[in-house]
N, C-alpha and C positions, 0 to 999 in steps of 0.2 A: 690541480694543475696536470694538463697529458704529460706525456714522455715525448719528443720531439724525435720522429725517426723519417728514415730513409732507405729510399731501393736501390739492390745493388741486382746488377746481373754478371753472377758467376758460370763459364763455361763449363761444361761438362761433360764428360764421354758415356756414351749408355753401353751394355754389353755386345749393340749390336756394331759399333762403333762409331752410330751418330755421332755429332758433338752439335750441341741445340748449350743456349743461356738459360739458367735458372734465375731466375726473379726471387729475389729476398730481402724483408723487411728489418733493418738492424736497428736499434736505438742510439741516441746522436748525442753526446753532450759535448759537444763543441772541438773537440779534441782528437775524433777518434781516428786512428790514421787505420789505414787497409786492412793490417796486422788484424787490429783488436776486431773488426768486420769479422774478418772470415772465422777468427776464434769464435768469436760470438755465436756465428752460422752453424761452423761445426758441432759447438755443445749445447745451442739449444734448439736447433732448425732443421740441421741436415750432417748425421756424423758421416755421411759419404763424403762433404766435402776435405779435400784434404792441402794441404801448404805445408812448405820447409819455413824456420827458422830458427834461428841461435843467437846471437848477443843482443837484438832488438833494439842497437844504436845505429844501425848503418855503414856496420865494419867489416862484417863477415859476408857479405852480399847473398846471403841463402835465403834471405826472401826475394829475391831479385823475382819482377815477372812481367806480365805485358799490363799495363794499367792504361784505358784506355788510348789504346793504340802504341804507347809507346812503353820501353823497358823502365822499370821504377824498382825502387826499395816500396815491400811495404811496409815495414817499419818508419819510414820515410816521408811518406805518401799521406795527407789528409783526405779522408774517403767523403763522395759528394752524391747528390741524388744524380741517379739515374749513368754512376757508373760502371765500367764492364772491364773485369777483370778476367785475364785469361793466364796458361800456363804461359813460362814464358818463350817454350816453344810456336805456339798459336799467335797469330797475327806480328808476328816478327819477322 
């Protein structure tokens, strides 16, 4: 049986201060909300990428960011193909 995955595009700052989306392929079990994505990203794909959070129910709002297009928890947030997540400076 595959593993059923999906693409996310995470924004990103280069050192020369472009900001260009990374394209990343995370695995999907039905559940996985923004949070566990960019965890994902981080420890097996790209430890540049970086995110805040702390109680991971939706209380503390420090994962707050721009989930396409608009400000979201991502603890919160059920992550889908072909979404784009940004800081939640960007595109706000």
């Amino acid at each position: 049986m595959s593993e059923k995955t999906i693409t996310v595009a995470i924004r990103s700052c280069s050192i020369d201060g472009t900001r260009n989306y990374r394209e990343y392929v995370v695995p999907l079990d039905g559940k996985t909300n923004v949070l566990n994505a960019l965890e994902y990203v981080h420890e097996h794909l790209d430890p540049t990428v970086s995110y805040q959070s702390s109680c991971r129910r939706g209380v503390c709002g420090a994962c707050l960011m721009t989930i396409n297009g608009k400000k979201r928890l991502a603890c919160e947030t059920i992550v889908a193909d072909g979404m784009k997540i940004d800081p939640l400076s960007e595109g706000t």
